[in-house]
Structure formats: C-alpha cells, structure tokens
C-alpha positions as CSV (number, residue, x, y, z in Angstrom):
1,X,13.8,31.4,30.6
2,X,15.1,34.5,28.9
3,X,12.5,37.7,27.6
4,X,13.0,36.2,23.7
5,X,13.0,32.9,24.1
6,X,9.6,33.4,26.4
7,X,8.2,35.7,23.4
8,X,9.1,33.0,20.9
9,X,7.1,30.5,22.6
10,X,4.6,32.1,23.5
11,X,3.8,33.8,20.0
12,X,4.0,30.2,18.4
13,X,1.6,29.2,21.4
14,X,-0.9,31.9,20.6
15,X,-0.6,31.4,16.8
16,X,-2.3,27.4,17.2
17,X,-5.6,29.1,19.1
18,X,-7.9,26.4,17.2
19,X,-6.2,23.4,18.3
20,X,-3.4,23.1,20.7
21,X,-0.5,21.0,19.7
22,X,0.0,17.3,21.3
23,X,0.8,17.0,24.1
24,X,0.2,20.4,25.7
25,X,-2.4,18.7,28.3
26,X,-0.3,19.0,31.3
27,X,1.1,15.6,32.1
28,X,-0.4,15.3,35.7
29,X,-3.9,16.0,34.5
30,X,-4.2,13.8,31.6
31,X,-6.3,11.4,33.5
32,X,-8.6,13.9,34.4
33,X,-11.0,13.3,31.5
34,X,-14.1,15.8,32.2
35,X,-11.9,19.3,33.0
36,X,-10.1,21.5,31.3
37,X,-6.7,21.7,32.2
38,X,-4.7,23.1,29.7
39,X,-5.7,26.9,29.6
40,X,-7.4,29.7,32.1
41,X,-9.1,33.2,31.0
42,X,-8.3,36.5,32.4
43,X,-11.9,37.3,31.9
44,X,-15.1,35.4,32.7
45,X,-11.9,32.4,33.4
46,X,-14.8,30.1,35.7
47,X,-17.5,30.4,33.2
48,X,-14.7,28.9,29.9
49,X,-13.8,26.5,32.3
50,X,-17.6,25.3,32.8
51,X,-18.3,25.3,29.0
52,X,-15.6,22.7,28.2
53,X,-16.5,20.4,31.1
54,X,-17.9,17.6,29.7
55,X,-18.5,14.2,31.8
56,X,-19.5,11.0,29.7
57,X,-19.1,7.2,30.5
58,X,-15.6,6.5,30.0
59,X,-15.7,3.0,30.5
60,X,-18.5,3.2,27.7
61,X,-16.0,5.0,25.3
62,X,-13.2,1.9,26.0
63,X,-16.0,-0.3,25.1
64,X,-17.2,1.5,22.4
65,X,-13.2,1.6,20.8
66,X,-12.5,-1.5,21.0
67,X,-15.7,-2.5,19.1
68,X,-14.3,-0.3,16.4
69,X,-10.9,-1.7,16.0
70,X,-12.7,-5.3,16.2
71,X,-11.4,-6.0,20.1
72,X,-12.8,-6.4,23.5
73,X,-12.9,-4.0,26.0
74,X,-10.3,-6.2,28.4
75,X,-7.7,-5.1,25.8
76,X,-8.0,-1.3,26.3
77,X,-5.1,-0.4,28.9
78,X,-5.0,3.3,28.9
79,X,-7.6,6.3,28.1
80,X,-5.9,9.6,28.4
81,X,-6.6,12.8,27.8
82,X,-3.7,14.7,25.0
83,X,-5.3,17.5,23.2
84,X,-7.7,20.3,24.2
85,X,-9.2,22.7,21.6
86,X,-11.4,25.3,21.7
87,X,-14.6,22.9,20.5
88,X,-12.9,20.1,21.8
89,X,-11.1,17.4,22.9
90,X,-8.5,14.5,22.7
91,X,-7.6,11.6,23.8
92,X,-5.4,8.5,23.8
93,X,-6.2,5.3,23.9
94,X,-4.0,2.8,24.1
95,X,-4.2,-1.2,23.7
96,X,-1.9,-3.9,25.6
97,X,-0.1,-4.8,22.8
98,X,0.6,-1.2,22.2
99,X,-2.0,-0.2,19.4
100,X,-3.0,3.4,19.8
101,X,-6.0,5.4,18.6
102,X,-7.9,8.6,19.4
103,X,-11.2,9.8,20.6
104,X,-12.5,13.3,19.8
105,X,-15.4,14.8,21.7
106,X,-16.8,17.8,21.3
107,X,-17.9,20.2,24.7
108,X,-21.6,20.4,25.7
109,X,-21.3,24.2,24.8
110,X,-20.0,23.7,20.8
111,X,-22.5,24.7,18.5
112,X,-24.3,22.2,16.3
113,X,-22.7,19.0,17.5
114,X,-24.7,16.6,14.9
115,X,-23.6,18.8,12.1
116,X,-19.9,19.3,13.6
117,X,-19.2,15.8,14.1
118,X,-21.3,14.1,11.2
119,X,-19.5,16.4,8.9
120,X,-15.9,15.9,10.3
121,X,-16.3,12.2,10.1
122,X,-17.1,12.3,6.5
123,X,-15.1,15.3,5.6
124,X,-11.9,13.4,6.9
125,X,-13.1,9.7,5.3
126,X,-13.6,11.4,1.9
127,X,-10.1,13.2,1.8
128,X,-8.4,9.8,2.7
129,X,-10.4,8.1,-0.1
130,X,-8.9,10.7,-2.3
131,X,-5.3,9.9,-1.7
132,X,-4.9,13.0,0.8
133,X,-2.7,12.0,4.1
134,X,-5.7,11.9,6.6
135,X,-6.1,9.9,9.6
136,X,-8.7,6.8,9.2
137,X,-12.1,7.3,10.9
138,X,-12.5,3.7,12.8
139,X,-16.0,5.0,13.7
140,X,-17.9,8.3,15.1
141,X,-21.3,8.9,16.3
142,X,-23.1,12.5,16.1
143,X,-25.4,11.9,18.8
144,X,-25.8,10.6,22.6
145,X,-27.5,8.0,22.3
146,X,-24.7,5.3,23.2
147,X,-22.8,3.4,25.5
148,X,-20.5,6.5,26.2
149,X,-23.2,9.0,26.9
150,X,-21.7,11.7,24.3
151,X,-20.7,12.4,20.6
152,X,-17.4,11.2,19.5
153,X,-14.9,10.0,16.4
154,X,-12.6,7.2,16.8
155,X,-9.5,8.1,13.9
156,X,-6.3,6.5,13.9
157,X,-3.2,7.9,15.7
158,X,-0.7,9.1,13.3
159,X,3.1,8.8,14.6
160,X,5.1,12.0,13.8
161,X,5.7,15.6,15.2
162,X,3.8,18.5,14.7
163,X,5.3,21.1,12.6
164,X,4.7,23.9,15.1
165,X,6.8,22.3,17.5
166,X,10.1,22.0,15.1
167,X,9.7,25.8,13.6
168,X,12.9,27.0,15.4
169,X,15.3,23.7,14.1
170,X,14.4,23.7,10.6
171,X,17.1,24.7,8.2
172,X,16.4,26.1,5.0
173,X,15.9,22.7,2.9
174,X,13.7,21.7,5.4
175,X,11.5,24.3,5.0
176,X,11.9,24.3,1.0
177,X,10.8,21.0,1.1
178,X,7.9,21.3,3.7
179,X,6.7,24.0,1.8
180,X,5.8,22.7,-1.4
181,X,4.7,19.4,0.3
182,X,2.2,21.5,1.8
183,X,0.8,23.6,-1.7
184,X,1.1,20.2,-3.2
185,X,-1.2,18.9,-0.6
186,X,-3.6,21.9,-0.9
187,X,-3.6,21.6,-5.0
188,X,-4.4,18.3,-4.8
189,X,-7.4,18.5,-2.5
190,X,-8.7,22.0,-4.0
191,X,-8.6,20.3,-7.5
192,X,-11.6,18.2,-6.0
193,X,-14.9,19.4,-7.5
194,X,-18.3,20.0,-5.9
195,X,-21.5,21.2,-6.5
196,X,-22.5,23.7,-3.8
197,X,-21.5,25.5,-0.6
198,X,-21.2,24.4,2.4
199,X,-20.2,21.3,4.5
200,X,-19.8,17.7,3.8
201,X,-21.8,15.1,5.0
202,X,-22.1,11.4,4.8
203,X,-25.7,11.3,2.9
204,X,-27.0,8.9,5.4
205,X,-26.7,11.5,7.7
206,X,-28.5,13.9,6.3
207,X,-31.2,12.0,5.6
208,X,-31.5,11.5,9.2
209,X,-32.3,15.2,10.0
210,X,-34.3,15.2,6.8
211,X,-33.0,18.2,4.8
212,X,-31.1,16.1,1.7
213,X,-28.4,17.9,0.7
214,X,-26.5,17.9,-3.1
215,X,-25.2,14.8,-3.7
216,X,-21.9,14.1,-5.1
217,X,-20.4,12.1,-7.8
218,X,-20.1,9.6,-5.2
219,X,-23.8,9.2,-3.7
220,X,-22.7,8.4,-0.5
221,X,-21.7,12.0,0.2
222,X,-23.1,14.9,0.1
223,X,-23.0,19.0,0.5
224,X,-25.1,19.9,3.6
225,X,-25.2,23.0,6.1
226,X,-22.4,25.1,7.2
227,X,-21.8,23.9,10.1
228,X,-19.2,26.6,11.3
229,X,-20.4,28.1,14.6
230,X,-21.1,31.5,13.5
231,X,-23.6,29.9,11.9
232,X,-25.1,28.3,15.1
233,X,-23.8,30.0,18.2
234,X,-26.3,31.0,20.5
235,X,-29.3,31.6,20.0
236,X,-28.6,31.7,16.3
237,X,-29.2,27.8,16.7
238,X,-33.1,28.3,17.2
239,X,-33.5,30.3,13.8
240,X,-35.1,29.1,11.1
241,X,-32.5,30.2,8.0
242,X,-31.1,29.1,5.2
243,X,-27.4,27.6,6.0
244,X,-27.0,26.0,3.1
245,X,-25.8,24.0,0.6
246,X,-25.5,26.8,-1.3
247,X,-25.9,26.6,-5.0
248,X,-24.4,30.2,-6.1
249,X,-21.4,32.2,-4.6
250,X,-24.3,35.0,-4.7
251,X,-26.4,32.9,-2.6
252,X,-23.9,31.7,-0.2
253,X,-22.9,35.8,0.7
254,X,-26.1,36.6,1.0
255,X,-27.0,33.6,3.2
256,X,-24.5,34.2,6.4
257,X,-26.0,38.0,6.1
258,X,-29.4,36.6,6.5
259,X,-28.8,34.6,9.6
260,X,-27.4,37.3,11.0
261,X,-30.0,39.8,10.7
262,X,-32.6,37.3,11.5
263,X,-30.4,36.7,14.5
264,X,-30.0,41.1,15.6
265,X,-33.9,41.1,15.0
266,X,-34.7,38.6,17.3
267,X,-32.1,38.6,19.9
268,X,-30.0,41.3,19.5
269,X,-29.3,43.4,22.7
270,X,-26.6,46.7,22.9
271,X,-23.4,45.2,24.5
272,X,-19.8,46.0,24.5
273,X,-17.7,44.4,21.5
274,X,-16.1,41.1,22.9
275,X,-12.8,42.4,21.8
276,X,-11.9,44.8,25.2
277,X,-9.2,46.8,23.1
278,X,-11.9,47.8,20.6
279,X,-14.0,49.5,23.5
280,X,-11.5,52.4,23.2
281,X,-12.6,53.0,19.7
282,X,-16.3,53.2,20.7
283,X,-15.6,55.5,23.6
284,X,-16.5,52.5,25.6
285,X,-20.4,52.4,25.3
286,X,-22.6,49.5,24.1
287,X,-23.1,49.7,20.6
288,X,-26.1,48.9,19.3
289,X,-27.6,46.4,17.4
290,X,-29.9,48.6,14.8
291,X,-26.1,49.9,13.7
292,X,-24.9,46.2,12.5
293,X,-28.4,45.7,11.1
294,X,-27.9,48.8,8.8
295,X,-24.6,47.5,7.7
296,X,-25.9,44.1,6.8
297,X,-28.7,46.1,4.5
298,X,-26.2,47.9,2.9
299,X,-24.2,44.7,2.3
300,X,-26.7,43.1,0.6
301,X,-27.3,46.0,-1.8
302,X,-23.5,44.9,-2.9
303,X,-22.8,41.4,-2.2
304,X,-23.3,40.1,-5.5
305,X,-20.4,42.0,-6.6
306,X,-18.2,40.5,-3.8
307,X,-17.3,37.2,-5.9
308,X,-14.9,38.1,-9.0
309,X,-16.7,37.8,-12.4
310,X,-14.4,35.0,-13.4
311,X,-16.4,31.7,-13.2
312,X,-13.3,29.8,-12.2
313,X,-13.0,32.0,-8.9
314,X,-16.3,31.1,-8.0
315,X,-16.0,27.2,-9.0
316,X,-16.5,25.5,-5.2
317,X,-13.7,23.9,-3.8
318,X,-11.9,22.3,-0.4
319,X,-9.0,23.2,1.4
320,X,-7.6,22.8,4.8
321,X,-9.5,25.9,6.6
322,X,-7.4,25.6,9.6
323,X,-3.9,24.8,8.3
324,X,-1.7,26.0,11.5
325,X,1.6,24.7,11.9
326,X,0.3,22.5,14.8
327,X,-2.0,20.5,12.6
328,X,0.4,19.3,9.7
329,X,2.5,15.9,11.1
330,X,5.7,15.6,9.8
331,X,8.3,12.5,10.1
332,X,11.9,12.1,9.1
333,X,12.5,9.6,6.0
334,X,14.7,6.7,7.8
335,X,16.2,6.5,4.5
336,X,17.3,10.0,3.3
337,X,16.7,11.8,6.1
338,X,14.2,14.6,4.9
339,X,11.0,16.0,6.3
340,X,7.8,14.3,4.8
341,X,4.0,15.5,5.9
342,X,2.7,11.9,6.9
343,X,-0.6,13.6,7.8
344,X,-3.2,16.7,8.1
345,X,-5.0,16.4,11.1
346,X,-8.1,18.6,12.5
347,X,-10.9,19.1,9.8
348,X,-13.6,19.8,12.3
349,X,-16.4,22.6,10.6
350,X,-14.0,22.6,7.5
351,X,-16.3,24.1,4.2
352,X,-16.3,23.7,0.8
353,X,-16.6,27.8,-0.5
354,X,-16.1,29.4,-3.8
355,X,-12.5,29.7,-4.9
356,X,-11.6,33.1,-4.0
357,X,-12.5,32.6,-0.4
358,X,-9.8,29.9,-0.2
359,X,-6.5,31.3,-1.8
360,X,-6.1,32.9,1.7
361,X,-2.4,32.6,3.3
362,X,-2.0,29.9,6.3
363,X,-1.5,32.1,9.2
364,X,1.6,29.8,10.2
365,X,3.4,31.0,7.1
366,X,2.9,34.5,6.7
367,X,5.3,37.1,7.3
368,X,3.3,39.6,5.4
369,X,3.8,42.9,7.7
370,X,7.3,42.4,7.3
371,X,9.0,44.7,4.4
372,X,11.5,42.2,3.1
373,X,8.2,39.8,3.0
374,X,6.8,41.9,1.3
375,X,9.1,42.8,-1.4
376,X,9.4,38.9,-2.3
377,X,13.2,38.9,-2.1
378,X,15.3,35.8,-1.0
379,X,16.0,36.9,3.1
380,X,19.2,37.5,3.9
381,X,20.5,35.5,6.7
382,X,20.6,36.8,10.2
383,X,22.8,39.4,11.4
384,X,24.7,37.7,13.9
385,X,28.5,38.7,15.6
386,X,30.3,37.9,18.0
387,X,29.1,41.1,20.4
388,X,25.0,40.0,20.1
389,X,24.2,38.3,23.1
390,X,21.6,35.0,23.2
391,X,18.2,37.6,23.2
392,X,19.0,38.9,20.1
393,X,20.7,36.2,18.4
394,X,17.4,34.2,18.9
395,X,14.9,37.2,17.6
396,X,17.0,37.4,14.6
397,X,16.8,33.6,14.0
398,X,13.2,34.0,14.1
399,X,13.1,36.4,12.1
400,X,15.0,35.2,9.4
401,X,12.6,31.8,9.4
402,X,9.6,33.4,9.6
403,X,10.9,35.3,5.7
404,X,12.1,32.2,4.5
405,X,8.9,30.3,5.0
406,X,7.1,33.7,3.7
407,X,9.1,33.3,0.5
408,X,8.7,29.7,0.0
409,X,5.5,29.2,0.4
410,X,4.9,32.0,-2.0
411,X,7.7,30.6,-4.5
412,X,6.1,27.2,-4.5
413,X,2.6,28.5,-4.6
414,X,3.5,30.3,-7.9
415,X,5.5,26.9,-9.1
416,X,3.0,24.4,-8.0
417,X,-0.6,25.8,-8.0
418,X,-0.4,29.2,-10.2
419,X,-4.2,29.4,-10.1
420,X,-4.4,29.9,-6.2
421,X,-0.9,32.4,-6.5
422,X,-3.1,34.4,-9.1
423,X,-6.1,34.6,-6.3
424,X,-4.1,34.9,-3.7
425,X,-2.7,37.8,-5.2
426,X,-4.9,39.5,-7.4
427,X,-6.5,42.9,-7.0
428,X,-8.8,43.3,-4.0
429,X,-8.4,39.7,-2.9
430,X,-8.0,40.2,0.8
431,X,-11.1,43.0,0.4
432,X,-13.1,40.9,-1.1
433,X,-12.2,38.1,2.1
434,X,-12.5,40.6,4.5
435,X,-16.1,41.6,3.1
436,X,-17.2,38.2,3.0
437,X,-16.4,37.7,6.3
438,X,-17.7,40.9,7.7
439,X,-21.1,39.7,5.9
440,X,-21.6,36.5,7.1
441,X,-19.4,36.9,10.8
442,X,-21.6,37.1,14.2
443,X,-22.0,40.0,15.8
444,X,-19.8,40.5,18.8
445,X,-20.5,44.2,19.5
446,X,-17.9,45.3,16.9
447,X,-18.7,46.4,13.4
448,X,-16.1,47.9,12.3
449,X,-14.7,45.3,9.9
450,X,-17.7,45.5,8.0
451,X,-18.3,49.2,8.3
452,X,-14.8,50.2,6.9
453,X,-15.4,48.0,4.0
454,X,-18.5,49.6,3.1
455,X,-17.3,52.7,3.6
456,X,-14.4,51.2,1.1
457,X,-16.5,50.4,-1.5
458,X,-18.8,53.9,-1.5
459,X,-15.7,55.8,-1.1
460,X,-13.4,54.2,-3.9
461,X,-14.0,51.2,-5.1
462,X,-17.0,50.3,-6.3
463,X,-15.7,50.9,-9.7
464,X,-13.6,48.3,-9.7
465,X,-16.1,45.8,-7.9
466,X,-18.6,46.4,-10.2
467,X,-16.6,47.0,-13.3
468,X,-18.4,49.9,-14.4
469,X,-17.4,53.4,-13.4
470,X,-21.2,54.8,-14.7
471,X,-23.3,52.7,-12.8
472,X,-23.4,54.3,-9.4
473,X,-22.9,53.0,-6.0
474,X,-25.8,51.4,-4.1
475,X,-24.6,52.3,-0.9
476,X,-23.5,55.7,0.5
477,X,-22.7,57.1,4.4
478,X,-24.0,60.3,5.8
479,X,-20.2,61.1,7.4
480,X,-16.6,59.5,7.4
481,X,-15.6,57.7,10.6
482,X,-12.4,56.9,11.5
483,X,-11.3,53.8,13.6
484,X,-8.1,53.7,15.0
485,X,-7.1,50.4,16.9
486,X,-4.1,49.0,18.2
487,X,-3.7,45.4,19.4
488,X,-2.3,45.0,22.3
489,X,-3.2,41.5,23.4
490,X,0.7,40.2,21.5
491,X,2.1,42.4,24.5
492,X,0.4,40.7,27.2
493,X,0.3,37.4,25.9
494,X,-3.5,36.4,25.8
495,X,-5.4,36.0,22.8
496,X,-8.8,38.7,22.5
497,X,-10.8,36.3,24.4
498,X,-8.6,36.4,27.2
499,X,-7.3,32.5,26.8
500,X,-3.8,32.0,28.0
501,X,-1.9,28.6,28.1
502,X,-1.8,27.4,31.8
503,X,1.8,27.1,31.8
504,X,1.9,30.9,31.4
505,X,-0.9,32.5,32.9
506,X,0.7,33.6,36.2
507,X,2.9,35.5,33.6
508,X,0.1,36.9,31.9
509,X,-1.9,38.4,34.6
510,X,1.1,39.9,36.1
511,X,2.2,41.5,32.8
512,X,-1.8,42.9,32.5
513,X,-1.1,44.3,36.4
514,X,1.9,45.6,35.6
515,X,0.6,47.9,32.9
516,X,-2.5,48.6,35.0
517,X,-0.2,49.4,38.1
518,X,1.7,52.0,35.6
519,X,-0.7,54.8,35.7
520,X,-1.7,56.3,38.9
521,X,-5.1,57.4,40.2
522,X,-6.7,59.4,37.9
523,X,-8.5,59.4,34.3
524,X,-5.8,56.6,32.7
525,X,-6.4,53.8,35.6
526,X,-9.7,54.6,35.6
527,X,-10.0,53.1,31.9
528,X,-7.9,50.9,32.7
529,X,-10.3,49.4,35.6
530,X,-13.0,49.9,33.3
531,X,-11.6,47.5,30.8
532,X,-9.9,44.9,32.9
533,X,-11.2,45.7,36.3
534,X,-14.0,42.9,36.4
535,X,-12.4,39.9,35.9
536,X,-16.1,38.1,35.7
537,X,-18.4,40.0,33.9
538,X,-21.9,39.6,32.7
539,X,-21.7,38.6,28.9
C-alpha cells in the first residue's frame, strides 16, 4: 500500500475512535466472543486488553434472542462477533431462515452499566417513536441477572453501509445530498423538547434504582443521570453527587464541577497527564491535584455566565453526540439511484444538554483548520495533471472532499436549521464549549484546557461573558503561563491513549521506534525513553 493511501486510511480509522465501523473485527476472530481482537495499545496494551474481556453464557444470549424476536433457541444458527467499541461490543446473530439481529454488551470495566444500557435502550426506542431512522430495540436488560450472565440490547440489524467507509467514492451530489439528510435529521430530533439535563430513561427504570427522574410529556420516559463516564469513571462511581437531571443550564455547569472536586478531595493523587505529549509541557513532573482543585473554584465563581443570556440557547435539547461518519448507514435508492441515511446507529451515554452545548460540528465533517474551509468559499476542484503521480493525486482528492463536505454541511446548516448555524457560529461559541467541558471533564493529570480558559476570561473576556464591562472579574492569576503543545499522535498513527487498529500496529510501533532510534544517546533519547520507554506502566 502506498505512504497516502496508508495515511488516508488510517486518519479515517483514527477519526471513528468511539465506535469502529462494521466489520473491522478481524474475520478469523469473530467467533472469539470474550477477547478483544480488533485493536492493541502501545502503552499498558495487556491491561486494555483485560478491561474489554468479557465472558458471559453465550448459549444464554441465543436463548435469550430468540425469546425476543418470538422464536426458539433451535432457530439461532450463528452468534458472531462484528463490532468492538471502546465501551463495547457487537455482535451478529443470525437465524436459519436468514433473519439477522444484534446484541450489544457492554465490558465489565465501562462505567455505570445500569445507567449506560437502561438509558441507551430508551434513548434509541424514543427517537424511533419520533419518526427518527433508529434501529428497533427487540429487548435489553441493564443488569446480570439473566440467562446470559451480562447486560445486553437486542436492536435490529439495519442493511446498508456506513458512511465512513464510502468517503473516498462520493461525488459531489452525493455529498450535497448526504449533507442535508444529515442537518435534516439533527433538526428534526433537536426540535424535541425536554425538561431537564441529563440522560433518558425508561421511567420504570428509574424507579428501580429509586431516584425518579422528570418525567416527560410521555410518562413512560423520563430525564435521569448523566450517565457519560466522566461522570462515573473510577472511583468517581462511589461518590455521593449530584448527576442530575438537571433543571437549570446554571445547575448542570456547576454539577460536573462538583463531582469532580468531590472526586480530587477524595481520591485525587499527583500523576502524570494521560496524554504523554502533554508531559513536555509540564517539564514532565506529576502535577498535582490541589492545582485542578483551584481551577474548579475559580470556575465556579464564573460558570453561571458560561450559558448565553438567550433563553432559547439554554432551552434543553437532543442530538446525536457521537455523529462520526461510521455511525450514519446509508443505502442506494434502487429507483433513482441516490444516497439515502436509512439509519443512525450508536446512542450509547447520548445527553439531552442546553442548546449551546449541541450546535458543535460532527468531527467527520469538519475541515475547519483548513483556509479555504474557513473562508466558506465553494472549493475548487483538485489540482491534478498529467506529471502528479498516484500519492499526490489521492492527497488532493482528499482534500478537496474533506472542503466540500466542510462547505455543505455548513450551507445546509444555514438553509435547513438557521438556529443551530447562528450557535454554531456565534461569538465565543467554541469558548463557551470548551469551558463547559474543561468544568465538568475528569481529571487526567492535565489542566490546561481549563486553565487557559480561565486565564481567557480574567485576561479579556469577561466583558463579553458577563455583558458588563464595570462589573469586575471574579477570578484573577498571580502570573501568565504559556502552554505550548504540539500533537504528534496523527504522525505515528495512534490515538493519545495509545490504541492502534490491529491491522496496523506493527506499523505503528515501528514508526514510534523509528523516531526514537533518530536521536542518539544523550539528553533527546533520554526524553524520549522517558516518555515511551515503559511500555507498561503503573497508572
């Protein structure tokens, strides 16, 4: 395979880290149901590969399906394994007269697993109800305590492609078209109304763990916790915090930063930030819990002002949180030929948040480093002549798609839901996501996300947060740190965790020794050992 064509693939590999297309389980491990197959770590690879081991009774999930689709267990010919995420994972099952559906299971090591799959379940049966292209939930359980030993959701198989795995085919009108299929999508279901923040539940649910949420309209759902695992990882899991529903934009800010402090108070240690490349910036030391706290206490003093003073910014909606390429199913029309979306798959911890948090821009479509992105111009098509070899003729294909979707998705945005375009782009939107984020967003030894915000805000522009240049600013720092930090994980191939697709992780760790074989003995390969040298540290 040529140098572009490898970087092509493996950037639209890296870009669908939440959920990994069908069909990437490698094709002689598909029966193996309890491993993980489909990816290896540089770092700490034996300890990932532990977490997502998960054994149950597989002859108790056949029985368990066909129950579901109203069949007996005689009739299940195949269980497979298709999909592996990072929370969890797929598989096939298929019938002897060729009826197929799926079983998701999450891994023993996924945070909150009653909230995660109690909320998916109903998240997904809801947005069906409301005319949205979901899969049908045959039937799901949030606990054990069944004839397959483990959690699980039984949801139809939906027949199509995923999008992520026709990017490089699509000619303009296909992407016109899948682009405002997809804002028309995203309208509809963020035009739904509801009355907090948080997750959605089936009410039954709920009920079970006995914390009632906020009903809706509809009384068999409801707004329960936020079940997204910052708000449960670790240890976080044992505290006794408020994770919602959330009746207030105001309360919902100040509620991640809450279980995070309560979190550093009680458990926090020094460690190194997660993120190796970052331990540069920090002159490679541990940093220090009592630091994040301080942020978090300054973020408070300013939180309220996060949320834009236009109710309608704040109104609480739903959209699809993890809208990658890789989860949108598309189909050809046997009668005219175009691309249809005949599903959105993957809602797992998907929230209901105040508006502004959700006019953010699918990661799958956004060009937005690129000038001619970002001057909102129609792209030109690719240079191309006869002298330009295959390696650049495919880098300048790419590039010309990855601006056309850019500007499409933008165009149709502003044609089809003009309130999310105005969010999306108004003043300070992305500051006011990143602060949000920063707020709520477990510690992982970095806070620099949060800390250059604040220092943002005390610096410049709290006027414009607080919409009054007299009143002065809550917050102040003592000196002016700058962070300088360059990601190099695109280079090598690996996401900041480390992950790497099986299928190229030979290539990976020999790229990383390359660079570390580069420098010889001295103070260079010395940071370099330091940062890459154990392969199996002590987290």
């Amino acid at each position: 395979m040529s140098f572009s064509r490898s970087l092509l693939t493996r950037a639209r590999t890296l870009r669908c880290t939440h959920r990994r297309s069908l069909g990437t389980v490698p094709a002689d491990t598909r029966h193996n149901l309890f491993e993980y197959t489909s990816g290896r770590w540089i770092m700490n690879n034996d300890l990932r590969i532990a977490e997502r081991k998960r054994v149950f009774n597989a002859d108790g999930l056949r029985q368990l399906a066909a129950q579901f689709v109203n069949r007996s267990a005689d009739e299940v010919l195949d269980l497979e394994k298709n999909d592996e995420t990072d929370r969890n994972q797929s598989f096939l099952i298929t019938m002897r007269d060729g009826f197929q559906m799926v079983a998701r299971i999450p891994y023993d090591y996924t945070p909150a697993k009653y909230h995660s799959v109690a909320s998916e379940a109903a998240t997904m049966a809801f947005l069906r109800a409301s005319g949205l292209p979901v899969p049908r939930v045959y039937g799901y359980s949030p606990v054990t305590d069944n004839a397959a030993g483990t959690e699980y959701i039984f949801m139809e198989h939906v027949s199509g492609t995923p999008l992520n795995l026709l990017w490089l085919n699509l000619d303009a009108a296909d992407i016109v078209s899948i682009m405002r299929q997809a804002v028309q999508l995203e309208a509809q279901m963020m035009a739904i109304p509801f009355p907090a923040v948080g997750c959605l539940y089936y009410t039954k649910d709920l009920d079970k763990l006995g914390a009632p949420g906020i009903a809706l309209e509809d009384a068999n759902f409801s707004v329960g916790p936020d079940s997204r695992p910052h708000m449960w990882s670790g240890k976080r899991a044992e505290l006794e915090v408020d994770r919602g529903p959330y009746k207030t934009a105001e309360a919902f800010l100040l509620g991640g930063a809450a279980k995070e402090l309560a979190y550093l108070k009680q458990f926090g240690q020094p460690r190194f930030p997660l993120d190796r490349v970052s331990r540069f910036v920090y002159g490679r030391r541990k940093q220090q819990p009592s630091d994040h706290i301080a942020n978090l206490m300054r973020y408070n003093l300013i939180a309220r002002h996060v949320a834009p003073t236009d109710p309608t910014q704040s109104r609480f909606a739903m959209r699809h949180h993890n809208l990658h390429a890789c989860n949108i199913i598309v189909s050809r029309s046997l009668t005219d030929s175009t691309l249809k979306i005949v599903s959105l798959i993957d809602f797992q911890h998907n929230p209901i948040l105040p508006f502004f948090l959700l006019s953010v821009f699918p990661g799958d479509f956004a060009n937005s480093h690129d000038p001619i992105s970002q001057a909102m111009t129609p792209p030109p098509l690719p240079e191309t002549h006869d002298g330009m070899d295959e390696n650049a003729r495919l880098m300048e294909k790419e590039y010309y798609r990855r601006r056309l979707v850019h500007y499409h998705y933008l165009k149709q945005l502003e044609e089809h839901h003009p309130e999310r375009y105005a969010s999306l782009t108004a003043l300070l939107a992305d500051f006011r996501q990143a602060m949000a984020r920063g707020g709520s967003g477990q510690w992982d030894g970095d806070s620099m996300l949060l800390r250059r915000g604040l220092m943002g805000i005390a610096e410049e522009l709290w006027p414009y947060l607080c919409g009054d240049e007299d009143t002065p600013c809550p917050i102040a720092f003592d000196e002016k740190q700058t962070m300088l930090r360059q990601d190099t994980y695109a280079r090598i191939g690996c996401r900041h965790d480390t992950w790497s697709h099986v299928e190229t992780f030979d290539e990976v760790l020999g790229r990383l020794n390359y660079v570390r074989d580069m420098f010889p003995p001295g103070p260079a390969q010395q940071v370099l050992d330091e940062l890459w040298g154990d392969l199996d540290e002590d987290e």
